[in-house]
N, C-alpha and C positions, 0 to 999 in steps of 0.2 A: 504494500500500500504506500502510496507517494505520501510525503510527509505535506502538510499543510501550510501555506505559504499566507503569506500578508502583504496585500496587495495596496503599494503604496500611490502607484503611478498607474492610471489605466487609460487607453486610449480609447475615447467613448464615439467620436465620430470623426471621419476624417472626408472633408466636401473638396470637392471641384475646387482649384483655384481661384479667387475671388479676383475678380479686373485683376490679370495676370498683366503687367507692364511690357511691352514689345523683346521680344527676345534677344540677348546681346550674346558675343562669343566673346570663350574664356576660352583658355589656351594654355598649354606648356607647362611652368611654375603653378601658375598661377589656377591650372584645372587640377594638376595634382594635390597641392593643396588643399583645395577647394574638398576632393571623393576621401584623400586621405588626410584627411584631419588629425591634428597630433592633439594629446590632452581632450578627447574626447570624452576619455573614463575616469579623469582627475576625481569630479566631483559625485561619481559614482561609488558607496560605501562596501568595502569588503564587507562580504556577507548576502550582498543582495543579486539580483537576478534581474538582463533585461528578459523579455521574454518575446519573441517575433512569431507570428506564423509565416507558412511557406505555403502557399498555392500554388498546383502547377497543372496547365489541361494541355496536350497533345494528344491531338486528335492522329497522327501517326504511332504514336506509341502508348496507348491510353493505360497500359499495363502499368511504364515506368514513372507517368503521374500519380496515379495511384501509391505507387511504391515512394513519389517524394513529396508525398504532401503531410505534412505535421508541421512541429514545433522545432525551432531552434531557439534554443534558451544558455546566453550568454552568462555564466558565473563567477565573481569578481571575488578569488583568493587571496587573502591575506597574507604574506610572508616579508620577505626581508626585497625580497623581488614581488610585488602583488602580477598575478597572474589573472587572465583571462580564460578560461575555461569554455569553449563550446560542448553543446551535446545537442542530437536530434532525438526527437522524442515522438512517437504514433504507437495507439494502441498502448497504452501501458507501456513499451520497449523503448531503448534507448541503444544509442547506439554514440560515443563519443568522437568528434571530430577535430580533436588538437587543443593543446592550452599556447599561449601565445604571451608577452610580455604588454601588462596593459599599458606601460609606458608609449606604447605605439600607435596607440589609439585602437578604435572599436574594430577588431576583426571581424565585424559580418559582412563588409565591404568588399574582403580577399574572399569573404567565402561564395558571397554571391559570383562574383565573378568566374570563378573554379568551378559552380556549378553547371553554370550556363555555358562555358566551356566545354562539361562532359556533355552534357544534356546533349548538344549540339552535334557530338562527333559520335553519339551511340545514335541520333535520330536521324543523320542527314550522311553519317560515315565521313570519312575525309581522316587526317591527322587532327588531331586531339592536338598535340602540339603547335602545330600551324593557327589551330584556331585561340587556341591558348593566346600566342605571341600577338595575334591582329588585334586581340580585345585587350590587351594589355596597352598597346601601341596607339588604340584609341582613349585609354584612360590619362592617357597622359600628350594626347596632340591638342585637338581642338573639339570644342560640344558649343551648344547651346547653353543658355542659361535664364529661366526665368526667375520673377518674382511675382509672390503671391500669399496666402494665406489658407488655416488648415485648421480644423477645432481639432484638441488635443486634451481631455481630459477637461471638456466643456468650456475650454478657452481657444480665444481663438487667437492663433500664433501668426507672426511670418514664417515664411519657409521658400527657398529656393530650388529649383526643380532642373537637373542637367539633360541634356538630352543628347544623346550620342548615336551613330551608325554606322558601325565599325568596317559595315564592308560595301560602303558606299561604292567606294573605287577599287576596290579587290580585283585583280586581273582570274580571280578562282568563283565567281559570284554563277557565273554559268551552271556551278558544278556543286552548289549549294541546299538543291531541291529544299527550296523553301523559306531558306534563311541569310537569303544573299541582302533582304533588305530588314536582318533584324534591330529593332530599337531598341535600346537599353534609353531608360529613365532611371535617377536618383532624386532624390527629395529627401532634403537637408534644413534643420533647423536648431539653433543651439537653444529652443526651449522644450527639446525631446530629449531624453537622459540616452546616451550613445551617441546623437548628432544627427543617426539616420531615421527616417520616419515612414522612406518604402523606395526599393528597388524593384524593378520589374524590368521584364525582359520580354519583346512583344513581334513573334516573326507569325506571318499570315501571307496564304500564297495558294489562289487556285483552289478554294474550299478547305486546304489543309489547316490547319494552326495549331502553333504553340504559343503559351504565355508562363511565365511565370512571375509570382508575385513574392514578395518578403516584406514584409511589414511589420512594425512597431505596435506592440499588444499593450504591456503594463511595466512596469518596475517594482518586485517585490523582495517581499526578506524573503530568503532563502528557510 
């Protein structure tokens, strides 16, 4: 039986961008910063827990949605070094996916990325690698960037929205069956505990589609 948790922080609604301001492009330094935010988990107390779910539908592989849809629940250990702790959770089971130094800021960032990485080369085939390196190379070239606003525990916050697509100009886009024009979105706000407030991942093509979603649930004590 899971141990019972105290929920400090819960995200009660999250709406459509309110008059989102015209879109500007961020770039280089200045976009790495921006997804990899350092001191994300300063103000986040050992002992507590963010807690995200994970959406995912592919309509080509509807088995492996299935198989990755749950919880990812971030856990902030205490030591001489404070640790980051991921684990995925469905069904009662758990399954752990790396503890990381939270001095780095919030690793659900590398994780979402890595997924949509596999996701991509188990659904559409290709190198896992290759597609690894292009979405990395788009994390850190040029995106989009809005601003807008998001209720977040029945307040309503700002938050900035990236928007990226990584294989715009891919000379391999041919050979993608489906995901030559996939959108990766992040939505970022520093009145969300970890910074992030929802990544998704959105390729559609010819009746087929995949999405995947990560989102910002609650903040509790462990």
């Amino acid at each position: 039986m899971q141990k019972m948790r105290k929920k400090l922080v819960s995200l009660a609604v999250v709406c459509a961008m309110a008059a989102p301001l015209q879109a500007a492009v961020i770039e280089g330094n200045a976009l790495y910063d921006h997804l990899f935010k350092t001191g994300t988990l300063d103000h986040v107390g050992a002992g507590t827990q963010l807690v995200y779910s994970r959406q995912v539908s592919n309509t080509m592989l509807p088995e492996a949605a299935t198989r990755d849809t749950g919880q990812v629940v971030l856990t902030l250990e205490a030591g001489e070094t404070p640790m980051a702790a991921l684990q995925f959770q469905q069904d009662g089971k758990h399954r752990n996916l790396g503890t990381f130094p939270a001095s780095i800021g919030n690793p659900m960032i590398m994780y979402f990325a890595e997924t949509i990485a596999r996701d991509m080369a188990e659904t559409a085939g290709g190198s896992p690698f290759y597609i690894r390196n292009r979405l990395k190379e788009a994390l850190v070239s040029a995106a989009e960037v809005s601003e807008g606003t998001a209720m977040v525990d029945g307040k309503e916050v700002a938050v900035s929205t990236i928007t990226m697509v990584p294989f715009a100009n891919d000379p391999n886009r041919a050979r993608m069956q489906g995901f030559a024009d996939l959108t990766l979105t992040v939505t970022v706000s520093q009145d969300v505990p970890g910074w992030y407030l929802a990544m998704a991942a959105d390729a559609q093509h010819d009746g087929q589609g995949y999405r995947s979603e990560t989102r910002f649930m609650a903040l509790e004590a462990k």
